[in-house]
ZAMARGU-4260 file (C-alpha; in steps of 0.2 Angstrom, whole numbers, plus 5000, padded with zeros to 4 digits):
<rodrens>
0) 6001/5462/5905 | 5999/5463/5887 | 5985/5452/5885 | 5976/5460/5902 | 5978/5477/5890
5) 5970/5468/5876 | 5958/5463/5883 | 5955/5480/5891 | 5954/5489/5874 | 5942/5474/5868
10) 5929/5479/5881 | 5931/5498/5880 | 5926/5493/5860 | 5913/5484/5862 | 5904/5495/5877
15) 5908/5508/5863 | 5901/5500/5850 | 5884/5495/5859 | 5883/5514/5871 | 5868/5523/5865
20) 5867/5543/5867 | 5857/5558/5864 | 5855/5572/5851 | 5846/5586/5855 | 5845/5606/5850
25) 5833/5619/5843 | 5832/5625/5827 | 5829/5644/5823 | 5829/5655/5810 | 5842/5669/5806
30) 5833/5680/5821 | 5832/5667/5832 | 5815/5662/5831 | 5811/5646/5835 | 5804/5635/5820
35) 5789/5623/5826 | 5787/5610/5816 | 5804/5606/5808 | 5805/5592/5800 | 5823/5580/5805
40) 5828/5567/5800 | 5844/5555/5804 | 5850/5548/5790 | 5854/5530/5787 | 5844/5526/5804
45) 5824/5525/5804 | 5823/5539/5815 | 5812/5557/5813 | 5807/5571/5823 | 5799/5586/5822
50) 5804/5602/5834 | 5792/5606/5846 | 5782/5623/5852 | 5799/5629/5856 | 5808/5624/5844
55) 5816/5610/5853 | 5822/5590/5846 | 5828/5576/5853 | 5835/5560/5845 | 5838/5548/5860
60) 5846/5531/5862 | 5857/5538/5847 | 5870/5523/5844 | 5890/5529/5842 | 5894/5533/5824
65) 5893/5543/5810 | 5878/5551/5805 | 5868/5563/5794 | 5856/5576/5801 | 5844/5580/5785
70) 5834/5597/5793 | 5819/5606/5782 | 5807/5618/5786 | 5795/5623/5773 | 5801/5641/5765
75) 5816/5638/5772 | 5833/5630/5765 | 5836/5612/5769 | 5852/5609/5777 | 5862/5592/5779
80) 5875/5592/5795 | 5887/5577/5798 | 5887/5571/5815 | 5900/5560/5825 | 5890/5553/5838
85) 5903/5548/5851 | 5893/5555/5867 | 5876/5566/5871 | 5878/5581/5856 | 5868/5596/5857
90) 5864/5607/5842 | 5859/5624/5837 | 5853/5624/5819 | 5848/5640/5811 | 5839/5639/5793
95) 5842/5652/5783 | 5824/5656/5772 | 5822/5655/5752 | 5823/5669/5740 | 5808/5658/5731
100) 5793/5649/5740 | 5795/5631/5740 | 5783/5620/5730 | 5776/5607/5742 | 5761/5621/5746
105) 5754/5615/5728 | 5750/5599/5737 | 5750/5602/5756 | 5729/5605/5756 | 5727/5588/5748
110) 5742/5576/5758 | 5742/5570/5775 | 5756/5578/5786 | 5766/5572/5797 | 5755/5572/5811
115) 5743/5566/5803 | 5731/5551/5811 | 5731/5540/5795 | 5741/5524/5785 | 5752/5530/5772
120) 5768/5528/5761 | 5777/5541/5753 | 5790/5535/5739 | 5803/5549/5734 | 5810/5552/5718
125) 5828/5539/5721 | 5816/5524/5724 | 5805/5530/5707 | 5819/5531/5696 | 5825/5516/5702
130) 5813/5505/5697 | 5807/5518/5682 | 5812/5504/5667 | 5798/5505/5657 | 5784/5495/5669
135) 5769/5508/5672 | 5765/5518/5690 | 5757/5502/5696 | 5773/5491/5695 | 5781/5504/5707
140) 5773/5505/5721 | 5774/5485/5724 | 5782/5488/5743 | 5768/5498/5746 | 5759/5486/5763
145) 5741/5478/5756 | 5746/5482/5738 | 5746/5469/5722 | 5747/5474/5704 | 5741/5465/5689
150) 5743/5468/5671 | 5733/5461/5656 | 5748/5458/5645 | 5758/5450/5658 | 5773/5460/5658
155) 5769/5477/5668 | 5767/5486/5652 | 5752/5494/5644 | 5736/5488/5652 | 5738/5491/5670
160) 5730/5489/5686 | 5732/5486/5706 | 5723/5483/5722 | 5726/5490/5739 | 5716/5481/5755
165) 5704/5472/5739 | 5701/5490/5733 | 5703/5491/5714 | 5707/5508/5704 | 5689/5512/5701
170) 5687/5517/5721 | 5706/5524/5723 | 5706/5543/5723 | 5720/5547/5713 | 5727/5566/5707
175) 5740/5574/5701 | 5745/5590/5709 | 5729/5590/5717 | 5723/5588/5703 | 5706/5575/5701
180) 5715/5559/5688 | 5700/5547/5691 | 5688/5548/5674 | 5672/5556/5682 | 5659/5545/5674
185) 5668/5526/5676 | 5679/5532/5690 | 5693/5523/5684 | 5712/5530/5683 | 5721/5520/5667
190) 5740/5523/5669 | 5743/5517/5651 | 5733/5536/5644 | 5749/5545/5650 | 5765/5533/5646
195) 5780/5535/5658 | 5772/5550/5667 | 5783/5541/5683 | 5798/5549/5673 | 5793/5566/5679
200) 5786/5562/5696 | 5796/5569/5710 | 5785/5560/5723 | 5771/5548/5726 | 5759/5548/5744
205) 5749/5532/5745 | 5736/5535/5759 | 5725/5517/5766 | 5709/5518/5770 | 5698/5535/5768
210) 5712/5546/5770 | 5712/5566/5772 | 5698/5575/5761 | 5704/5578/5743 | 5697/5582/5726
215) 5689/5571/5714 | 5682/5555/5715 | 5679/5547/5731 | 5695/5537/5741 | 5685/5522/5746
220) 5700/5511/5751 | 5715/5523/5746 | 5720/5541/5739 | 5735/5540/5728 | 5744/5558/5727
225) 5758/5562/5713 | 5766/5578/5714 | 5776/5582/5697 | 5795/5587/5696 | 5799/5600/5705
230) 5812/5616/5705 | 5827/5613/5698 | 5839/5628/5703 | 5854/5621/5689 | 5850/5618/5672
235) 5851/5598/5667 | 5849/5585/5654 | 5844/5566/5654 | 5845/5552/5643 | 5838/5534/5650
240) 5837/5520/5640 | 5831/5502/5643 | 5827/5484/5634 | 5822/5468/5638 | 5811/5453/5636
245) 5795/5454/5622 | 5806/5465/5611 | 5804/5479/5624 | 5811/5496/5621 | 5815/5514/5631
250) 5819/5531/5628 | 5816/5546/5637 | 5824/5561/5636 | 5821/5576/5648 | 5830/5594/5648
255) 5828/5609/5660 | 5834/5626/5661 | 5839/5628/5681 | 5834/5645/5688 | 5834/5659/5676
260) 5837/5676/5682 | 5832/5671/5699 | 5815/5666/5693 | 5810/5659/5678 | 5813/5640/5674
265) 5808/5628/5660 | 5808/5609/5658 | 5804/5596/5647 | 5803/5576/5646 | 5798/5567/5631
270) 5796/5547/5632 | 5791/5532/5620 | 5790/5514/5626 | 5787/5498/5614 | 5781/5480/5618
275) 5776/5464/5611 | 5771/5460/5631 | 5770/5445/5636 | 5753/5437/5629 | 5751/5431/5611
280) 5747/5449/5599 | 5745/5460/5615 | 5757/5472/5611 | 5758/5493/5617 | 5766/5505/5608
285) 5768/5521/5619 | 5770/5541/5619 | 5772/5553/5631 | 5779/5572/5634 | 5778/5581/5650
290) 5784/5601/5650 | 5783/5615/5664 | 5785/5631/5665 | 5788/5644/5681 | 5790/5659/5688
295) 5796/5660/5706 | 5799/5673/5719 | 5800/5673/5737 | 5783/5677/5740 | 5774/5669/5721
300) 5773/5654/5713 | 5766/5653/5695 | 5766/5636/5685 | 5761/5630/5668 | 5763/5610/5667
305) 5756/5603/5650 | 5758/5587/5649 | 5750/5571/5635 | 5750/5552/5632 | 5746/5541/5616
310) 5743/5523/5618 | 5740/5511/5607 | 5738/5493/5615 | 5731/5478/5607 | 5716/5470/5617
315) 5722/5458/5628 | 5704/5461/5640 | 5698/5442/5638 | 5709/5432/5648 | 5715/5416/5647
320) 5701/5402/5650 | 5706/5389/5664 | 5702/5375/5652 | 5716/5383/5641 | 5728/5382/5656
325) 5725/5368/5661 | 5727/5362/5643 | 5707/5350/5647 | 5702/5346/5628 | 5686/5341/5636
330) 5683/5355/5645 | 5687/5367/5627 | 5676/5359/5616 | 5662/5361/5628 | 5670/5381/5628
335) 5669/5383/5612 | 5652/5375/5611 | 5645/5384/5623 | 5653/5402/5624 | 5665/5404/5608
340) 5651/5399/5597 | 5643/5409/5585 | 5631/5410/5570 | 5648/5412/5558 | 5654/5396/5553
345) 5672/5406/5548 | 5672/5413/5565 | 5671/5396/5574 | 5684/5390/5564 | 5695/5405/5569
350) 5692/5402/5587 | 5692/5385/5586 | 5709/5386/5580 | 5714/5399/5593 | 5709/5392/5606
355) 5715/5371/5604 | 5730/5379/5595 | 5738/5391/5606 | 5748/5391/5621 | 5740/5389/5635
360) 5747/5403/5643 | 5749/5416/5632 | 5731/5411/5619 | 5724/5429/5615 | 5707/5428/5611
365) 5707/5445/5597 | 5715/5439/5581 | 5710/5455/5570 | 5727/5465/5565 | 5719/5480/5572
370) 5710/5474/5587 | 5715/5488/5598 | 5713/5503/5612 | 5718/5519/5605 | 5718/5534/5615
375) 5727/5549/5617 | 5723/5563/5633 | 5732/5581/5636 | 5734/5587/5651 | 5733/5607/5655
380) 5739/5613/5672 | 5739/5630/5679 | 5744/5633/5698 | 5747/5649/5707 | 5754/5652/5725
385) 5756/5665/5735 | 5765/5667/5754 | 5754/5684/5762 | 5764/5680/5777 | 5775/5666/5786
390) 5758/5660/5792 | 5746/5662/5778 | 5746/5656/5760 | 5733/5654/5744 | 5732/5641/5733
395) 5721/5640/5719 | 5722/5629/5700 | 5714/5629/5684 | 5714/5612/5672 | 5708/5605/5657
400) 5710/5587/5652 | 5705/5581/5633 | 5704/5564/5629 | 5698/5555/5615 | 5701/5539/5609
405) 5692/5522/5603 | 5694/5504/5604 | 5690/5496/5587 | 5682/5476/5585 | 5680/5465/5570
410) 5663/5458/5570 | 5658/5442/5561 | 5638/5441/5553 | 5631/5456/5563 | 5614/5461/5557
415) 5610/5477/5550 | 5594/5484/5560 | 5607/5480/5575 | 5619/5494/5569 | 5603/5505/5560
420) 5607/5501/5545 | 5601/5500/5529 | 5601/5481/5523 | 5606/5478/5505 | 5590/5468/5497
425) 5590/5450/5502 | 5602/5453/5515 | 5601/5454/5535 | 5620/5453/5540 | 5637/5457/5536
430) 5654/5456/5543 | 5660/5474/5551 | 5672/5483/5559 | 5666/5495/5573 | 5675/5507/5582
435) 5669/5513/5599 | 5673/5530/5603 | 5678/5541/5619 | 5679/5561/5618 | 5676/5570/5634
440) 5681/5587/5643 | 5684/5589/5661 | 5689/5604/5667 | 5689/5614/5683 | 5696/5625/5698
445) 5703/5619/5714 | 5708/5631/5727 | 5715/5631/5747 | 5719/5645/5759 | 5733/5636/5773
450) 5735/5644/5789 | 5750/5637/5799 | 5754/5646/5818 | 5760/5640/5835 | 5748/5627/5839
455) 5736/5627/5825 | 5737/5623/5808 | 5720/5624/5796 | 5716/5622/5778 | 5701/5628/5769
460) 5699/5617/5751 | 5689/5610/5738 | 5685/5612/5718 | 5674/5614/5708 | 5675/5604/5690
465) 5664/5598/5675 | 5667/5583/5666 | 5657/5583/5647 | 5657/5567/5636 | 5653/5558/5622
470) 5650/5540/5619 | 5649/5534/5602 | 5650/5521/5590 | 5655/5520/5570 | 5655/5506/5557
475) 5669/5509/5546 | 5671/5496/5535 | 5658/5484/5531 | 5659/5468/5518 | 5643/5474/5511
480) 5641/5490/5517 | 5627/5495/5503 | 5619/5512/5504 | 5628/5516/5521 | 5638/5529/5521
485) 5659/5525/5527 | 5660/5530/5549 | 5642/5525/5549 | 5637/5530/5568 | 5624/5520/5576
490) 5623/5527/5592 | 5630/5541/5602 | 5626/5544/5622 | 5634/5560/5634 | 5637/5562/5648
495) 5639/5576/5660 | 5644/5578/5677 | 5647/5593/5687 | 5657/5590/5705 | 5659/5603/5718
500) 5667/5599/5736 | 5674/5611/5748 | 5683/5604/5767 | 5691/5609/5781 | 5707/5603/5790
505) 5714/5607/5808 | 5726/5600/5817 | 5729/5607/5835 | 5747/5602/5845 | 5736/5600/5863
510) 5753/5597/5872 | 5771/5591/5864 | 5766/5574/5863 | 5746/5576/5860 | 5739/5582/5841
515) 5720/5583/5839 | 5713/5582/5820 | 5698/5584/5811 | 5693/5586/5793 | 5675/5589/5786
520) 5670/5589/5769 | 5656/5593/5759 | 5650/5587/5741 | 5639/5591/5728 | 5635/5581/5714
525) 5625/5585/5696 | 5627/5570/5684 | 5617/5569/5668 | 5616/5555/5657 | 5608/5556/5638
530) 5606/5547/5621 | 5603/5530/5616 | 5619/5516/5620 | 5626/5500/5609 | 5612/5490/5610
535) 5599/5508/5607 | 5590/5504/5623 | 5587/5523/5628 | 5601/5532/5642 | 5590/5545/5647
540) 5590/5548/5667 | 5598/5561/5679 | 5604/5561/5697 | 5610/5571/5712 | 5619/5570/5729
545) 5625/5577/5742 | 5639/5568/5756 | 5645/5574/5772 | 5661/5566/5777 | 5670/5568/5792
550) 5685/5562/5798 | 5693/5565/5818 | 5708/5557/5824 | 5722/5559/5837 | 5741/5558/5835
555) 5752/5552/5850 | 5771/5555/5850 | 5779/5555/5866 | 5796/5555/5861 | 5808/5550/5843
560) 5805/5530/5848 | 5786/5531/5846 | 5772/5535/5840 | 5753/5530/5836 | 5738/5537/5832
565) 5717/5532/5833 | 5707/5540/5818 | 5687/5538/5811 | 5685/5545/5793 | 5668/5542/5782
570) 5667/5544/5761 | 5653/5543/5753 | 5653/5537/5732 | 5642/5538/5720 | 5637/5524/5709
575) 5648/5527/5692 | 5638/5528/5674 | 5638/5508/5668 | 5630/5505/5685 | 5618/5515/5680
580) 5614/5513/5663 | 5615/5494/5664 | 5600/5494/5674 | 5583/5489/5665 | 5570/5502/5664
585) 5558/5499/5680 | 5572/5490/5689 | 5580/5494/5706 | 5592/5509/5702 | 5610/5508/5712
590) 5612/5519/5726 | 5627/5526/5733 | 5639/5519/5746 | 5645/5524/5764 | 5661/5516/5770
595) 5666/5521/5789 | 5685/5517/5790 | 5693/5516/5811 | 5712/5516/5809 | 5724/5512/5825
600) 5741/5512/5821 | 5759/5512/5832 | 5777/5514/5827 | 5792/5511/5836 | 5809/5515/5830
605) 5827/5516/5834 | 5844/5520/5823 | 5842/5501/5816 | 5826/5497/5818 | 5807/5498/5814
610) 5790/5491/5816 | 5774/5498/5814 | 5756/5492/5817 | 5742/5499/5807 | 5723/5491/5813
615) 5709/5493/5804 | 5692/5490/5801 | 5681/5497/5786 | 5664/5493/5788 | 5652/5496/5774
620) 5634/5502/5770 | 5627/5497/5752 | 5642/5492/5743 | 5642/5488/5725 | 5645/5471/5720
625) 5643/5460/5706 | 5628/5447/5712 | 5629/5436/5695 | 5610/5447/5690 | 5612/5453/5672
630) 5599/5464/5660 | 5589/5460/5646 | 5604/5460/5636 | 5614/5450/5646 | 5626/5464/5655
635) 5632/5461/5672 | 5623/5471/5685 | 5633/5480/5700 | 5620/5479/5714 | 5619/5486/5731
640) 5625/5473/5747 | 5616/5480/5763 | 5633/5477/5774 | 5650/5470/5771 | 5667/5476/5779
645) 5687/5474/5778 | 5696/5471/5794 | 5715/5467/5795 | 5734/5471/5803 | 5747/5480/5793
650) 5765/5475/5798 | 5779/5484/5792 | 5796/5482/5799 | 5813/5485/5795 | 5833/5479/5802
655) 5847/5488/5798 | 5859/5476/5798 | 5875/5482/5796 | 5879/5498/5785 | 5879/5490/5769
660) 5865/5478/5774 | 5846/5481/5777 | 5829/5472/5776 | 5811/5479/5775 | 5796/5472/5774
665) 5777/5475/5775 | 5764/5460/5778 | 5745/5462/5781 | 5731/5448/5786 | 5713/5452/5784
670) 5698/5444/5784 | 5684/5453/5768 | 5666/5449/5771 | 5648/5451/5763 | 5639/5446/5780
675) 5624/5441/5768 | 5625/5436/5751 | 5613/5430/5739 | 5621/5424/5722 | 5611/5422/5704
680) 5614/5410/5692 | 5610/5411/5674 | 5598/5395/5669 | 5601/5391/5651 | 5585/5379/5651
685) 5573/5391/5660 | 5579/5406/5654 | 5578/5412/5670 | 5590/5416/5684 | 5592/5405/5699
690) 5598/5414/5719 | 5604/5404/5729 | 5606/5410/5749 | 5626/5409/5753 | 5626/5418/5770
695) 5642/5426/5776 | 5657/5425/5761 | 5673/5434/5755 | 5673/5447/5745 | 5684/5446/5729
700) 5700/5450/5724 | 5704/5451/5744 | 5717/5439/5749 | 5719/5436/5766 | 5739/5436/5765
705) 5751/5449/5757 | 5767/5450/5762 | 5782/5461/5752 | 5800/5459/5758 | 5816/5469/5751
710) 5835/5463/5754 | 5846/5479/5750 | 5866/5475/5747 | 5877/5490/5743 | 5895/5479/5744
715) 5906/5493/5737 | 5903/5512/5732 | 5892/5514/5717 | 5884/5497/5717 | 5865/5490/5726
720) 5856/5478/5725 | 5838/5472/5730 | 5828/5456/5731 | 5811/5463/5729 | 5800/5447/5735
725) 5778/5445/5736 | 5768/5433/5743 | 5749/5436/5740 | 5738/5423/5746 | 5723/5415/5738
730) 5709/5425/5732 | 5693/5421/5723 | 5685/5433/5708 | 5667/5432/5712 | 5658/5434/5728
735) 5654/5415/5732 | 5671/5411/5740 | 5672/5393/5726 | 5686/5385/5727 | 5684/5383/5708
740) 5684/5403/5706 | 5700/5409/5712 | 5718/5413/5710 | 5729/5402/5717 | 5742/5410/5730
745) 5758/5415/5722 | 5777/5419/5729 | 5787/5430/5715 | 5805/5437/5717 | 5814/5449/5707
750) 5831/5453/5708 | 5839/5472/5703 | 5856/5478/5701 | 5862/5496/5699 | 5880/5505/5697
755) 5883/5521/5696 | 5900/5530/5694 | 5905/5547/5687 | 5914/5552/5673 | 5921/5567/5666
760) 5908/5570/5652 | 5894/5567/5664 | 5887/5570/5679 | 5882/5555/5683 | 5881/5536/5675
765) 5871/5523/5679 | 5866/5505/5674 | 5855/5496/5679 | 5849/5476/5677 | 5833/5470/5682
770) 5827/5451/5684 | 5808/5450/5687 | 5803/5433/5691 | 5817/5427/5696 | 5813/5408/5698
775) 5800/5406/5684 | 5784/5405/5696 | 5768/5402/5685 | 5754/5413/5691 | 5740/5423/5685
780) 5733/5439/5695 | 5719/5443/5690 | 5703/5435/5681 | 5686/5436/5677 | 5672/5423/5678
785) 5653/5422/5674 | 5642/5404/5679 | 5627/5396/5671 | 5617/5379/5673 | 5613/5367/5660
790) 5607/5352/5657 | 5605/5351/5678 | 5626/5354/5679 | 5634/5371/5683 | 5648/5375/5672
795) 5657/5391/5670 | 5667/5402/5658 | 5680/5413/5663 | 5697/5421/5659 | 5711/5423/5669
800) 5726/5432/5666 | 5744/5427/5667 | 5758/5434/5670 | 5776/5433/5663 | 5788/5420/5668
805) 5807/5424/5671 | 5811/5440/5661 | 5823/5454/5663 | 5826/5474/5659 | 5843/5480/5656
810) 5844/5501/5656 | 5857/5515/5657 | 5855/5535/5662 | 5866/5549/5656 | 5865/5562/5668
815) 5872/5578/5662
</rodrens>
């Protein structure tokens, strides 16, 4: 009998264990009045919602236990309510509105919501100061799906960049507080100009593909969206400090004020990093300070964020040769004779010794002490928001940005007339040091007007901003520097750029499941170019365009268990300033590119489980790629490809295994093609350049695979840890898919530990220990590569970069 109970109670527990119920409810406000569009979310499951036109949720298939319902509701308090789920629960959850307006309406015009028809991530502030130890912005955002980072000095710090879907940071949109970040003339978004600005970052959007409209550059493969810390109701203060391999060091110190008087608040962050990195000499010494200042009421918002970065990194931009790795004294006599010589006979000792005599995985081409980037950019942010009703608000910015900075070279037996200067008698050359300067002004005004009611939610956007800069280069020292005056300048080009875009967003709720979307945007731009540049070929020359691009999609979510979504979206980008000062008088000028991105995705989730399934296809019009054409001077040309596309599956999955237990991981395979390419060789014996017809080959920098796993362990209260794994496939770094110009695949792990316990002088301590590269795999991600023919045999000079082996990060916070 005792047994027959036993085993009675056995099966009652493990029906219990494995019964699945339903939570449901409405949530209102103080009145009663149904909130649609609630955002829910059940903590330590994969499961959200949203409430419907009445108001209404439903979580079904809910397994027994114990769970946290996290509610929000933009203007409205959050609330957190803990549920024992032991049979079909049924809620009423009233939200009770904020005495001050909340702070996601400085970004809502620019971010996709949570109907919206396209791919994206969004990493919260938890998972940013997690892996916040020093590494840049590109280091973490590693588990975002289609992504890979690289980094010139091997060791995540200073020089910086990453890829997502083959699409490098000159063609992501990137802004801060919807705020343009991309350089208007190059495009480019350099991480390194603003030093730790992760460390007051409250949250990150990644969208894939075209995205929603935006400001700034053009998203031509991604939009990444930072929005900067947020309110803070209770004052606070921080101390983090971290160390580790290549002499690397931490500090950053932030402070805050809370509320003040029920509206006022002030905050303020000030960071420094140091590195010897991981490659010979290629070290960054790094500044940063963020500070903000509000004034909040129920209806108003108005903020001041200044914010500055100093960097100072030695030039690690040449790479590694593949002779060098793989240590072939054949093959680097015939570099050195061929590419590192020059007319100095001291300077081919120098890089003779360099080269045979260095490792061969962290040689550094630059041996001058002061061979170094130096740059410094303030930030000046100004955002006002104001709530006319619960269904109407404005939004509108002013910012400046100032940069200047240079990067400085020793040059060995330069002539004079080359640099305008005046030649001592009987002498043509002399050694030099040049600098080569950046100082540029952007400024601007962006704006939206955000309707939100029932069924219908609009936005009315855009900006308009003027970038103004110059480009110029000093001698300042020269061993015989003769009549020439000390900062000799021998050139100096502007450029200016003015960029206006205005869109709008609807999104219609057809029934409970069904959300139609559309989105156009219109932009204008006006970009002068003027002066003479390094080599005083003349810069003179002036362009304009105008781009439509729409976007339409529909969203599909039937119940909490699924969803998917189909979405078209067009961008439009022009080409950026070397691509069209590099081109020779008379030649074919560059014209802009048209991508047409199609999206499908589908998610299914439960309590322990997730996968998601994101198609696409991005099929392009004239995309600019490097062909192997060069000038008269020998530059590398970007030219226009008639059609080439991207097309791939995104997988991302997740198990949660048991409560202390989960696993997520993303993996996408792709297939990048030019359908029709036409390579040009340099021929060292014609003088000439030789095409050869390739037909249909991969694009570079796009491998086929990339897959990102993470283990998370939290054994006892306090303690977690990760296994953060990639695999990225091979790739090749030109456009002629040779298997003698690529990156080998590589598999990386790193392994992250972090305790936090409170103690009675603080809120909150935490340490943490990281191990990147766990098991010591030798790779490089990313290279260059230029080819030429001699003598009847092709050869090839290139540079890759490679990237630390096992190395490790130790750090502490102080939370008070």
């Amino acid at each position: 009998m005792k047994r027959l109970g036993l085993m009675l109670l056995m099966q009652c527990l493990f029906v219990y264990s494995f019964a699945q119920f339903s939570v449901s409810g409405k949530v209102t406000d103080e009145s009663g009045e149904e909130l649609v569009g609630a955002n829910l979310v059940l903590s330590g499951s994969y499961r959200g919602t949203s409430t419907n036109e009445n108001g209404a949720f439903q979580f079904r298939h809910v397994k027994a236990g114990n769970y946290t319902l996290k509610v929000s509701y933009m203007g409205f308090e959050s609330r957190s309510l803990n549920l024992q789920v032991d049979g079909d629960t049924e809620l009423g959850i009233e939200l009770k509105p904020l005495h001050i307006m909340a702070e996601e309406v400085l970004v809502s015009a620019t971010r996709a919501g949570d109907k919206t028809p396209v791919a994206k991530t969004t990493v919260d502030r938890s998972t940013i100061e997690s892996r916040n130890m020093g590494q840049d912005i590109p280091y973490l955002l590693t588990m975002t799906p289609s992504y890979v980072a690289t980094s010139d000095a091997g060791a995540g710090i200073g020089y910086t960049n990453f890829r997502i879907r083959g699409t490098d940071l000159n063609r992501i949109n990137v802004t801060v507080n919807g705020i343009p970040m991309n350089d208007a003339e190059s495009h480019g978004t350099w991480f390194v100009d603003i030093p730790d600005l992760a460390g007051s970052v409250e949250n990150i959007q990644v969208q894939r593909g075209v995205g929603t409209s935006t400001n700034g550059a053009a998203a031509f493969g991604a939009t990444i969206n930072l929005q900067t810390s947020t309110l803070n109701s209770e004052a606070y203060a921080e101390y983090r400090t971290s160390a580790g391999s290549f002499n690397t060091l931490k500090n950053s110190v932030a402070a805050g004020t809370g509320l003040i008087n029920d509206h006022f608040t002030f905050d303020v962050r000030l960071s420094k990093v140091n590195s010897d990195g991981f490659v010979d000499r290629a070290s960054a010494d790094l500044k940063s300070f963020f500070t903000s200042a509000g004034y909040y009421s129920e209806n108003t918002i108005l903020k001041v964020n200044v914010f500055s970065g100093f960097e100072e990194t030695y030039q690690a931009w040449y790479g590694v040769p593949s002779v060098r790795l793989e240590n072939d004294a054949e093959g680097m006599q015939r570099y050195l004779d061929h590419w590192l010589w020059s007319g100095s006979a001291r300077e081919n000792e120098i890089r003779y010794d360099g080269l045979i005599n260095s490792d061969s995985r962290t040689y550094n081409f630059y041996t001058y002490e002061n061979e170094v980037d130096h740059y410094q950019q303030d930030h000046y942010q100004l955002h006002f928001s104001h709530q006319f009703s619960d269904y109407l608000n404005l939004n509108a910015a002013l910012h400046y940005t100032y940069g200047r900075g240079y990067y400085e070279n020793y040059k060995y037996d330069e002539e004079y007339a080359d640099y305008q200067m005046i030649a001592p008698d009987g002498m043509d050359e002399t050694d030099m040091v040049v600098r080569k300067w950046l100082d540029n002004d952007f400024y601007g005004t962006t704006f939206s007007l955000n309707y939100d009611k029932n069924r219908s939610t609009f936005t009315f956007g855009g900006g308009y901003n003027t970038y103004d800069g110059d480009h110029f280069g000093q001698v300042i020292w020269a061993q015989y520097m003769g009549e020439n005056e000390k900062d000799h300048e021998w050139y100096r080009g502007t450029g200016v750029k003015k960029d206006f875009n205005a869109f709008g967003k609807y999104n219609y709720q057809l029934s409970e499941a069904v959300s139609l979307y559309a989105d156009l945007q219109y932009r204008n731009i006006d970009y002068s170019i003027d002066g003479i540049d390094d080599d005083l070929r003349d810069l003179t020359q002036s362009h304009q365009f105008n781009f439509f691009n729409p976007k339409f999609g529909i969203f599909y979510r039937p119940n909490d268990s699924q969803e998917a979504y189909l979405s078209f979206a067009r961008a439009n980008r022009e080409p950026n300033r070397s691509n069209f000062v590099d081109v020779d008088p008379g030649d074919r000028i560059p014209v802009s590119e048209t991508l047409n991105d199609f999206e499908a995705g589908y998610t299914y989730r439960t309590s322990n489980f997730l996968l998601a399934a994101n198609l696409y296809y991005m099929d392009y019009k004239d995309q600019l790629i490097q062909t192997g054409e060069l000038n008269d001077v020998g530059s590398s040309l970007m030219m226009n490809v008639d059609e080439s596309y991207r097309a791939g599956i995104e997988l991302t999955g997740g198990l949660k295994l048991t409560r202390s237990l989960s696993w997520d991981a993303n993996a996408t395979f792709s297939q990048n093609k030019i359908k029709n390419f036409t390579e040009y060789v340099d021929n060292w014996d014609t003088g000439e350049q030789d095409a050869f017809e390739l037909g249909e080959t991969d694009l570079a920098f796009s491998p086929n695979v990339i897959v990102n796993s993470q283990w998370k362990f939290a054994p006892a209260k306090g303690i977690n840890i990760s296994l953060l794994s990639s695999y990225v496939g091979d790739q090749y770094i030109d456009n002629t898919s040779s298997d003698d110009r690529k990156l080998d695949a590589w598999f990386v792990n790193n392994l992250k530990v972090e305790y936090g316990w409170k103690i009675s002088l603080f809120e909150e301590v935490k340490l943490h220990v990281m191990v990147n590269n766990l098991f010591d795999a030798e790779y490089e991600s990313n290279a260059w590569v230029y080819s030429y023919q001699l003598g009847g045999d092709r050869y090839k000079m290139d540079g890759y970069y490679p990237q630390a082996g096992t190395h490790f990060f130790v750090g502490i916070d102080f939370k008070f």
